[in-house]
FIZADO-560488 format. One line per field, with one value per residue (C-alpha): x, y, z; residue in three letters. Coordinates in Angstrom, 2 decimals, decimal comma. Each point is the difference from the previous one (the first is absolute). Example, Ala and Ser with C-alpha at 12.3 -4.5 7.8 and 13.67 -1.06 7.14 Angstrom:
BEGIN
x = [12,30	1,37]
y = [-4,50	3,44]
z = [7,80	-0,66]
rest = [ALA	SER]
END
This chain:
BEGIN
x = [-18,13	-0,60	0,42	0,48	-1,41	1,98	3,08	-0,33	2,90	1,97	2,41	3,40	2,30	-3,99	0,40	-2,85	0,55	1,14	-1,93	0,55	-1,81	-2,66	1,97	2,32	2,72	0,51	2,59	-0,08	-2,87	-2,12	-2,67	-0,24	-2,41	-2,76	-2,98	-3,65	1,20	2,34	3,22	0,84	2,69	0,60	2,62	2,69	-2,13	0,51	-3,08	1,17	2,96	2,69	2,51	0,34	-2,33	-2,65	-0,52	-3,39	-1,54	-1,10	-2,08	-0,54	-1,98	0,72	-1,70	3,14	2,86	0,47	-3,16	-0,70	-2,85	0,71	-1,63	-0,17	2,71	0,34	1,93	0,67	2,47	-1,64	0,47	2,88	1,63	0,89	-1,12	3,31	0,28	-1,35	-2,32	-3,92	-1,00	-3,56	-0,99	-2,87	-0,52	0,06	2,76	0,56	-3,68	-0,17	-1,91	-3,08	-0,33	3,41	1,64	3,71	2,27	3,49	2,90	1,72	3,04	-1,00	2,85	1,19	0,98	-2,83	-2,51	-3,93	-2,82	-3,11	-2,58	-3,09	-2,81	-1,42	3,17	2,23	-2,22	0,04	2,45	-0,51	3,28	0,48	-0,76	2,79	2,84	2,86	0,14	3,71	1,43	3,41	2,98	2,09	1,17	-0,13	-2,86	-2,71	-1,48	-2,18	-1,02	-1,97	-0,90	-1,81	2,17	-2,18	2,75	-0,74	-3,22	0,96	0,43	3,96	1,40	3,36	1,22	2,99	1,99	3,12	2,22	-1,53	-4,06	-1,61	-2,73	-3,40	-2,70	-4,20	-2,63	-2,29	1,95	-0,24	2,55	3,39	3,04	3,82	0,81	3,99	1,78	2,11	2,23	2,38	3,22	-1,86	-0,11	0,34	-0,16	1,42	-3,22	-3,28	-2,08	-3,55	-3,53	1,04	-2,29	-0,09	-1,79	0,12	0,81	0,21	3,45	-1,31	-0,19	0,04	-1,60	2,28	-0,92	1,96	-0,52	1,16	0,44	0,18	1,13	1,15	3,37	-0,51	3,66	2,75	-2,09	1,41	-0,46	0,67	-2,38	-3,33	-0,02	-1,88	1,59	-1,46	1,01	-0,75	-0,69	-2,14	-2,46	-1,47	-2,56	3,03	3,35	1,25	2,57	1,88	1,23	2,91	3,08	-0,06	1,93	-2,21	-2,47	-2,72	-1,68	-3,50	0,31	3,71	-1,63	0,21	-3,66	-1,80	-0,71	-2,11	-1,14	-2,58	-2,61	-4,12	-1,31	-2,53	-0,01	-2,24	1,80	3,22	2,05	2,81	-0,43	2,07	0,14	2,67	0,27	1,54	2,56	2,76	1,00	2,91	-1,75	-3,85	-1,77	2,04	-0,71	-1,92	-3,55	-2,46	-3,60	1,00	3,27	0,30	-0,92	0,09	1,52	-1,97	-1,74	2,23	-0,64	3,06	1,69	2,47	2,20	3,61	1,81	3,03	3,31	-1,95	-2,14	-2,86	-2,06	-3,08	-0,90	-2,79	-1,88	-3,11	-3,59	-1,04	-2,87	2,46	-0,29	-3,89	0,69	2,69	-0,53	1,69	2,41	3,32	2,58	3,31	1,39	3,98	1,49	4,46	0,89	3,60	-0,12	-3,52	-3,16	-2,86	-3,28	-2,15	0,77	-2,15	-3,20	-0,70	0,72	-1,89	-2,05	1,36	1,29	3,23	1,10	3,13	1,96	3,55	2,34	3,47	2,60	3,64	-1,70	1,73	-3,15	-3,00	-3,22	-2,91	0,32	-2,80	0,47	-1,68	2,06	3,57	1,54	-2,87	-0,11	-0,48	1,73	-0,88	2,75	1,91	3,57	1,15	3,24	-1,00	-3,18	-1,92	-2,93	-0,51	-2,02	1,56	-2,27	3,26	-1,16	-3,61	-0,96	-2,59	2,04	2,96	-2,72	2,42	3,54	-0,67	-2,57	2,03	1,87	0,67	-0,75	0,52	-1,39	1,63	-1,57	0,58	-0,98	-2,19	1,48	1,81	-3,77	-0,76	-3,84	-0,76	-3,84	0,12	-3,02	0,72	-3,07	0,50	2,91	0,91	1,54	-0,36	2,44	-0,67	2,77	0,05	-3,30	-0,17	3,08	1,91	-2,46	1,05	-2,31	0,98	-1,66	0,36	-0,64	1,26	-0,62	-1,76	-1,94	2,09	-0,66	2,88	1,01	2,58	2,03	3,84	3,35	3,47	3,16	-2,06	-3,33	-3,01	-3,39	-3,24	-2,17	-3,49	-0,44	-3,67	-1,37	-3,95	-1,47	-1,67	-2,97	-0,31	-1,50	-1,82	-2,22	-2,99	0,03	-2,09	-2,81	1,15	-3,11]
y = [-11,56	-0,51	1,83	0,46	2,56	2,47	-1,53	0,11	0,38	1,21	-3,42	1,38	1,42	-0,15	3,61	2,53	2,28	-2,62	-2,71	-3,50	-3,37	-1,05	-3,53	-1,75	0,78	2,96	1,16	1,80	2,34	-1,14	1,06	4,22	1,33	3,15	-0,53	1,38	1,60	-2,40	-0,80	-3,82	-1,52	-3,32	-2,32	-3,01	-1,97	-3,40	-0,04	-3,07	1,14	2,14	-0,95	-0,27	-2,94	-0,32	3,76	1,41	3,49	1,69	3,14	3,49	2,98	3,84	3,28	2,04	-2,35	-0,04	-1,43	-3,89	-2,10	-3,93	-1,79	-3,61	-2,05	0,93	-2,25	-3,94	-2,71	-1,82	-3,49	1,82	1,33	2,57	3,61	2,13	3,84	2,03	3,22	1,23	1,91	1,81	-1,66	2,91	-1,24	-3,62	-0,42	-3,31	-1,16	-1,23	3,15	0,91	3,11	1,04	-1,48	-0,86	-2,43	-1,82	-1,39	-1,79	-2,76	-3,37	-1,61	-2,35	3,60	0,02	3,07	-0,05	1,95	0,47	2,40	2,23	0,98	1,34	2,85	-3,02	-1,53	-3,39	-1,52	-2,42	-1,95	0,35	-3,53	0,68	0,00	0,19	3,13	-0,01	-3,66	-0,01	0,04	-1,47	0,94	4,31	1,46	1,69	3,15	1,16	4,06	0,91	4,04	1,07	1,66	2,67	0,61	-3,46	-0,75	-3,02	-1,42	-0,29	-2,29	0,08	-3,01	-1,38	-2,58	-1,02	2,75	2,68	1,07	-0,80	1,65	-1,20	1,12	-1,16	1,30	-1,94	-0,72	-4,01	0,14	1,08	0,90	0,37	3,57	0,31	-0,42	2,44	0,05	-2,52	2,02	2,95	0,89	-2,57	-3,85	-2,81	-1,70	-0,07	2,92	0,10	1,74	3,04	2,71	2,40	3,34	3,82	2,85	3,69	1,84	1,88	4,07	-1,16	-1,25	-2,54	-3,65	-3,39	-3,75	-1,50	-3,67	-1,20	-3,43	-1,72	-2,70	-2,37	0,29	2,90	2,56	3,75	-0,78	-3,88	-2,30	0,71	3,54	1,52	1,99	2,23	1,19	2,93	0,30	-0,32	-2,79	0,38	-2,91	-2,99	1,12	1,73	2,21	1,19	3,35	-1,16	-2,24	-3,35	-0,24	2,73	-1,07	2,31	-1,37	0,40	-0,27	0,32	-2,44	-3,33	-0,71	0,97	-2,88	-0,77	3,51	0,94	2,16	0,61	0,25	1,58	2,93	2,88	3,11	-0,97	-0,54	-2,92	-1,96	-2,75	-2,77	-2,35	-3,02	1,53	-3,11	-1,71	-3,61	-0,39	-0,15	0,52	-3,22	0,34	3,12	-0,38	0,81	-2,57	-0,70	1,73	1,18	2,56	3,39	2,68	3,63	2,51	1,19	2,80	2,89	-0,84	3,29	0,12	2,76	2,11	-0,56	1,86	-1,62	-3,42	0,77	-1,21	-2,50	-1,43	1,49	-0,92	1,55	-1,64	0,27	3,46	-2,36	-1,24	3,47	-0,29	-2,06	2,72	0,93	1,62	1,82	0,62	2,90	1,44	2,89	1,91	-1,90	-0,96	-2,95	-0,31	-3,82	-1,60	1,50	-2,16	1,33	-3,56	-1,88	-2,96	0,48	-2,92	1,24	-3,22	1,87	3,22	2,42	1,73	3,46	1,77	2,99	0,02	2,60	-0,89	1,56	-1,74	-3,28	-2,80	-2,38	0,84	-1,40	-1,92	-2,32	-2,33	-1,24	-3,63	0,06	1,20	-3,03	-0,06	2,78	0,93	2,55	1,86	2,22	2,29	-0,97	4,04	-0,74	-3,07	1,81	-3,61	-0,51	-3,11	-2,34	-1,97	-2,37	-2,19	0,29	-0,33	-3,63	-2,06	-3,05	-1,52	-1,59	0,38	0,82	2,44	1,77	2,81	2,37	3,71	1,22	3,25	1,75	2,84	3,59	3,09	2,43	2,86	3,25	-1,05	-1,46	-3,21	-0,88	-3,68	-1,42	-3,02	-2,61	-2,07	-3,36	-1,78	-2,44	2,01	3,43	1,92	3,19	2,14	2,74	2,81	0,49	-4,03	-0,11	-2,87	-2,61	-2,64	-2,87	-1,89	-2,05	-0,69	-1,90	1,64	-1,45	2,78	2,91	2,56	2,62	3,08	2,23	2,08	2,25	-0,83	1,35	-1,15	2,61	3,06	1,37	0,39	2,06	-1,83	2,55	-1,66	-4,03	-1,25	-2,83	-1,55	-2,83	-2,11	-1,78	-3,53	-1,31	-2,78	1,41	-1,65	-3,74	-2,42	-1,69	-3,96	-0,80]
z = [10,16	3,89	2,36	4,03	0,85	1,78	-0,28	-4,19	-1,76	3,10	-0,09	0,86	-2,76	-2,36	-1,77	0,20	-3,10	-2,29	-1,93	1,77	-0,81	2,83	0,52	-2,13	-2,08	-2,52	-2,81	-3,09	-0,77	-2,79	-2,49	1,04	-1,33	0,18	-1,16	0,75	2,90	1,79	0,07	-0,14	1,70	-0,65	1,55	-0,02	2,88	1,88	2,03	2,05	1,14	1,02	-2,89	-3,58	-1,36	-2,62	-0,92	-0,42	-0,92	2,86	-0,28	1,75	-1,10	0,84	-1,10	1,65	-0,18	3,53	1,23	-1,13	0,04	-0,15	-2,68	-0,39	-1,71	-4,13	-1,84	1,62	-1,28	-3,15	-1,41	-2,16	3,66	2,20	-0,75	0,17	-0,52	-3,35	-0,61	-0,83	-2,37	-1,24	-2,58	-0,40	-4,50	1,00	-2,49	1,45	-0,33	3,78	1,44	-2,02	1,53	0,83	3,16	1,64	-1,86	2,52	-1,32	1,84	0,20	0,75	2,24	-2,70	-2,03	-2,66	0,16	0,41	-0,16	2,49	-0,17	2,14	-1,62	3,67	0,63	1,32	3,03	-2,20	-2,23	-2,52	-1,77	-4,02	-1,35	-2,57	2,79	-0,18	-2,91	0,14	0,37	2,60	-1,80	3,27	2,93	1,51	-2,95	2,28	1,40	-2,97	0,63	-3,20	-1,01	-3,15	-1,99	-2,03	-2,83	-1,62	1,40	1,76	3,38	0,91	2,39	1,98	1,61	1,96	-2,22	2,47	-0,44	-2,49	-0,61	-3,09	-1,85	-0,81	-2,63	-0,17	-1,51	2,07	3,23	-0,93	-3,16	0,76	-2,15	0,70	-0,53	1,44	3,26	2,59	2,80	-0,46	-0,02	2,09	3,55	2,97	-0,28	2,22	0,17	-2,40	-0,24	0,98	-0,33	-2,54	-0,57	-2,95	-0,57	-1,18	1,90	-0,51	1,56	2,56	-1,40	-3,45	-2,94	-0,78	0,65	0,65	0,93	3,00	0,83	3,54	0,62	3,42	0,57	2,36	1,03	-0,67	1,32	0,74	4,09	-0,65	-0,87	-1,63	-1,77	-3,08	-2,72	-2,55	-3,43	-2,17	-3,33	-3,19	-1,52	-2,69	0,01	-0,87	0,88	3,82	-0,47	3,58	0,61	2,03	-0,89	1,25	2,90	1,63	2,63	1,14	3,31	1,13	3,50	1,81	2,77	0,77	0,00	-2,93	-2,92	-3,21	0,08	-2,58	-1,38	-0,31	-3,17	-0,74	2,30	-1,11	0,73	-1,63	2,73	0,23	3,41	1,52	2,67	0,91	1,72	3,84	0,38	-1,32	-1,24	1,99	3,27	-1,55	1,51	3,34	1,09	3,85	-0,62	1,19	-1,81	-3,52	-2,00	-2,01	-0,50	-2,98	0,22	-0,68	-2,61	-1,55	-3,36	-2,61	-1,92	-2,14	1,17	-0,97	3,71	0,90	-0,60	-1,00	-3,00	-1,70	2,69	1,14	3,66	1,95	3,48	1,70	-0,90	1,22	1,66	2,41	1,78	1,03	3,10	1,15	3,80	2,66	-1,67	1,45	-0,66	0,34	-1,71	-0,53	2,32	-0,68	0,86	1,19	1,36	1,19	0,56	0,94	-0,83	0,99	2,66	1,55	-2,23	-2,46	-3,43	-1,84	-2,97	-0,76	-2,52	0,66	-2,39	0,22	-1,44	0,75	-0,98	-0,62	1,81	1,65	0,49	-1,42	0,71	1,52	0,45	1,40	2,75	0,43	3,54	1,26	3,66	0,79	-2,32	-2,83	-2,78	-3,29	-1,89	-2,83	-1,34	-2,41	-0,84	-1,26	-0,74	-2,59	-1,15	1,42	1,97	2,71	1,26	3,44	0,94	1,67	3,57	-0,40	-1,21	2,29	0,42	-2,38	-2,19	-2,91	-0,62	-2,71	1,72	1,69	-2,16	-0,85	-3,07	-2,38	-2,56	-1,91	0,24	-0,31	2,52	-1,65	0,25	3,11	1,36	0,92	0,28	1,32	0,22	2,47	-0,12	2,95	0,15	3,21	-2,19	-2,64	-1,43	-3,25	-0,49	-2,61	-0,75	-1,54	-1,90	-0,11	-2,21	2,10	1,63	2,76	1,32	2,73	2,62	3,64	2,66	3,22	3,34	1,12	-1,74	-0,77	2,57	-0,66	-2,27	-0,25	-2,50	-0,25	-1,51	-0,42	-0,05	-0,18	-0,03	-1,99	0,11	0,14	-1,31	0,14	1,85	0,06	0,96	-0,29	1,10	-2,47	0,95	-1,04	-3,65	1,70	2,87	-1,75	1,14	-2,21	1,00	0,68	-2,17]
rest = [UNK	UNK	UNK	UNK	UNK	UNK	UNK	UNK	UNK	UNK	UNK	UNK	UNK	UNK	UNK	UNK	UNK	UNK	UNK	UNK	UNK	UNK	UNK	UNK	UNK	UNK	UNK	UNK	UNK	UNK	UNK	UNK	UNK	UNK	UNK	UNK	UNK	UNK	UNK	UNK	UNK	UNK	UNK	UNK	UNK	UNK	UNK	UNK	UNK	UNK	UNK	UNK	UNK	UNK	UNK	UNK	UNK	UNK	UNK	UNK	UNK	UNK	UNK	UNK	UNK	UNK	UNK	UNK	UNK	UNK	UNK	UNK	UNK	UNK	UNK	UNK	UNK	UNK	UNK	UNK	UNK	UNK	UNK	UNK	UNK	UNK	UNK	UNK	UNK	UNK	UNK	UNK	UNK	UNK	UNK	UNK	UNK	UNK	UNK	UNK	UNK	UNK	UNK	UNK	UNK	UNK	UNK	UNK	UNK	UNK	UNK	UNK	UNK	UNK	UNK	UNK	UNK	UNK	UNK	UNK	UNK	UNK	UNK	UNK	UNK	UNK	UNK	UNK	UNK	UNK	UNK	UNK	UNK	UNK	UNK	UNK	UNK	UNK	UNK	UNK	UNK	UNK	UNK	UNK	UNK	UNK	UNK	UNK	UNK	UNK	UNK	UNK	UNK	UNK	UNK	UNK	UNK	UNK	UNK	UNK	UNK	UNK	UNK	UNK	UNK	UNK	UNK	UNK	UNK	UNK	UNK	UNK	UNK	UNK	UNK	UNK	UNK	UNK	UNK	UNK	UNK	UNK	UNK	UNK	UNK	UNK	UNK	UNK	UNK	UNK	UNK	UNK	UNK	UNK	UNK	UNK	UNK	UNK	UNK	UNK	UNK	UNK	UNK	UNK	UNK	UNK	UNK	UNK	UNK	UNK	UNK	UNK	UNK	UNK	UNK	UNK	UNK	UNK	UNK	UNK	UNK	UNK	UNK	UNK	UNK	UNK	UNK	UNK	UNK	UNK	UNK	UNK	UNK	UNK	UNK	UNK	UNK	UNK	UNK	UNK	UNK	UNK	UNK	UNK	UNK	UNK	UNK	UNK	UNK	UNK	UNK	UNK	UNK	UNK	UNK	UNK	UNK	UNK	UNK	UNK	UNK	UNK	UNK	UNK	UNK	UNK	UNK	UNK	UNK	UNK	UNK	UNK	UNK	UNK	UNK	UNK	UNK	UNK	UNK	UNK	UNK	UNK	UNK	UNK	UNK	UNK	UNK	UNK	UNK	UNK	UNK	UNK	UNK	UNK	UNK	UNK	UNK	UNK	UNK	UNK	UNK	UNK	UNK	UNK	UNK	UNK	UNK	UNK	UNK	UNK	UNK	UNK	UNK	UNK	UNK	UNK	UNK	UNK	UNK	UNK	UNK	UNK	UNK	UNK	UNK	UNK	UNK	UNK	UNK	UNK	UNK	UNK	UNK	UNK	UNK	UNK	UNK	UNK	UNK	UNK	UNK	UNK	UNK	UNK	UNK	UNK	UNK	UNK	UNK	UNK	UNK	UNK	UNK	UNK	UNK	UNK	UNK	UNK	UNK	UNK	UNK	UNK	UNK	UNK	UNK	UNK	UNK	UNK	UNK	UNK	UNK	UNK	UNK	UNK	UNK	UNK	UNK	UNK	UNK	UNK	UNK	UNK	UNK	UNK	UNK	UNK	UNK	UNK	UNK	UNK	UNK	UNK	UNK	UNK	UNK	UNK	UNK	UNK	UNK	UNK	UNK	UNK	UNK	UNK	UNK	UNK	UNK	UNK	UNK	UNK	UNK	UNK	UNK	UNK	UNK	UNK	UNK	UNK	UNK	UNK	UNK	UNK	UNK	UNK	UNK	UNK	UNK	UNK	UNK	UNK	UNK	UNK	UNK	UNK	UNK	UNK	UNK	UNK	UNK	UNK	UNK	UNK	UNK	UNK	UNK	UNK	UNK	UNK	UNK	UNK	UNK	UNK	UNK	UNK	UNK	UNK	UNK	UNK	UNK	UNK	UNK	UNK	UNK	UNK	UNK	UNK	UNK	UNK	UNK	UNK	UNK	UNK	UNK	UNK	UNK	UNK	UNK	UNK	UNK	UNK	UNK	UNK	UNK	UNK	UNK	UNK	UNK]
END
């Protein structure tokens, strides 16, 4: 990566907390995986360009999940083709016999739809293709996405993987053999368009010894907030078979925003946890949106639980990386104030990188909220629907230009206020917004491209008022403030 000194990474609209490639054009996050200390990212990449082409694996390193080191290119197109998205694992026995000493093992799609292997015998600096490629020949058209666990149970390695509309299930002993087990999803959740990159792993309900298995998979179309969107399902595998929790025409969503896609989870991580990324855009408008030298940028890294939420039931919540909060400064507060109509507590100070939390009581209030305020015809808002028991995101009056017709929008997510509480943490990153409600049990992603920073901020109600017990705000300093040398 090069850089320009001063001026690194500061392009307009280039986020500062969130992972972003140095040029070129990014999608789905591949490959994550922990191992001997770090954190690898990998990465749909078109190095040439600012649009979907030839895809590459491109490759980032973290020991926090919020600070990244760029590696060089992983994985590059082949004589078979293009290298499309798929997973790593730790091969630590060498079960596959291509890493003597233990070492990382990819899958990945190839863009004709068969799968292939590479492997690192040096903790994935250098990649070397399977001569055996492709381990799984294409069956036709929309078979891709390969994310591959070891299931202890059996003693194997099991792999899910998008076949058009439904999943289907994998088994190897050696990560080169693979057998049919079953498929799922057909007749559950949302369709309208193929599914993509599914995930598939254990976790324990939160206060409780119980366990269950959760698959995430994304839809290019027919998404909860319109285009792109990932949905989840709970349930139980037992090595061969998924079996969901929920009747079919239930859809749980991951993210109630418009901009969060391909979303999927490290293996590997030591202490247990369950931690996701997504892809922070959307097909509709994905390779339009107005940045200038790259495109693309992932949300951030966030902790997975499964949790018992009020009036919604069993579901996956999620809240940032506690190491997003070591580059908090100049905090910000307001305490038991009631708001009857507006109150601005910011006004003309450049709110780029910051973290915003509230606690607001309920009271009269019909709606009430956050205003994010750009100028006196700009704005964001961020609020609570009580009579409809709905959170929203407004992001109608905020867009850069009219890049895209589907860009602006409003968009709602159902939640319950807590004991008649409603607790919001804000991530605002120069073009985007994460809102995580409640304790992270309803997440929306959105991006943004105002004209000018947003520089206000102000507490709002409709038809009554409410009490904003506690409002703070930090600024976050940025990830990059490191240049690289332009050796």
């Amino acid at each position: 990566m090069t850089s320009s000194g001063k001026h690194y990474y500061q392009e307009q609209f280039r986020p500062q907390l969130h992972f972003s490639p140095p040029s070129g054009w990014m999608n789905d996050p591949n490959g994550l995986v922990y191992y001997r200390g770090q954190y690898h990212l990998f990465y749909q990449h078109h190095p040439f360009g600012t649009r979907v082409s030839t895809m590459h694996w491109g490759h980032a390193v973290s020991s926090d999940l919020i600070q990244w080191t760029h590696l060089p290119i992983a994985l590059y197109p082949d004589q078979i083709g293009a290298i499309w998205s798929g997973s790593v694992v730790v091969d630590a026995d060498n079960s596959s016999g291509l890493v003597p000493n233990g070492g990382l093992v990819a899958m990945f799609s190839y863009d004709n739809q068969s799968q292939g292997i590479a492997y690192s015998r040096d903790e994935g600096q250098t990649w070397t293709m399977y001569a055996g490629n492709p381990v799984i020949p294409s069956p036709g058209r929309d078979f891709r996405d390969p994310k591959v666990c070891w299931h202890a149970p059996t003693s194997c390695w099991i792999m899910i993987l998008a076949a058009q509309h439904e999943v289907h299930f994998y088994a190897s002993p050696n990560l080169l053999t693979w057998t049919f087990l079953s498929a799922f999803g057909r007749d559950y959740g949302a369709h309208g368009s193929v599914w993509e990159c599914p995930d598939l792993f254990p976790l324990k309900v939160e206060g409780s010894d119980v366990s269950k298995w959760v698959i995430t998979v994304s839809i290019i179309k027919n998404g909860v907030a319109g285009g792109s969107g990932t949905q989840y399902f709970i349930g139980e595998f037992d090595g061969e078979t998924f079996i969901p929790d929920s009747a079919p025409e239930t859809t749980l969503w991951l993210d109630y925003g418009p901009d969060n896609y391909a979303a999927v989870t490290w293996n590997n991580v030591p202490d247990g946890r369950r931690l996701l990324i997504g892809w922070m855009n959307n097909w509709d408008y994905g390779q339009e949106v107005p940045t200038s030298t790259w495109r693309g940028a992932m949300t951030l890294p966030r902790v997975l639980k499964l949790r018992n939420v009020e009036g919604m039931g069993l579901r996956l919540v999620q809240t940032p990386v506690k190491a997003l909060h070591n580059d908090r400064v100049n905090r910000q507060q307001w305490q038991d104030q009631v708001i009857s109509d507006t109150v601005k507590l910011i006004d003309g100070t450049p709110l780029k990188a910051v973290e915003i939390k509230a606690e607001l009581q309920l009271d009269s209030a019909r709606e009430f909220g956050i205003r994010l305020r750009l100028d006196e015809q700009q704005q964001i808002s961020i609020g609570y629907d009580a009579a409809n028991a709905r959170l929203f995101l407004d992001r109608r009056a905020a867009e850069h230009k009219s890049f895209h017709d589907t860009f602006p929008g409003i968009y709602y997510a159902p939640l319950h206020a807590k004991d008649g509480w409603l607790r919001l943490d804000i991530v605002i990153d120069w073009s985007s917004l994460e809102i995580f409600a409640g304790d992270g049990d309803v997440v929306m992603t959105a991006q943004i491209f105002p004209e000018k920073p947003i520089s206000g901020l102000e507490l709002y109600t409709v038809d009554g008022t409410v009490r904003a017990t506690n409002v703070e705000l930090y600024q976050l300093g940025s990830v990059w403030r490191d240049p690289l040398s332009t050796e």
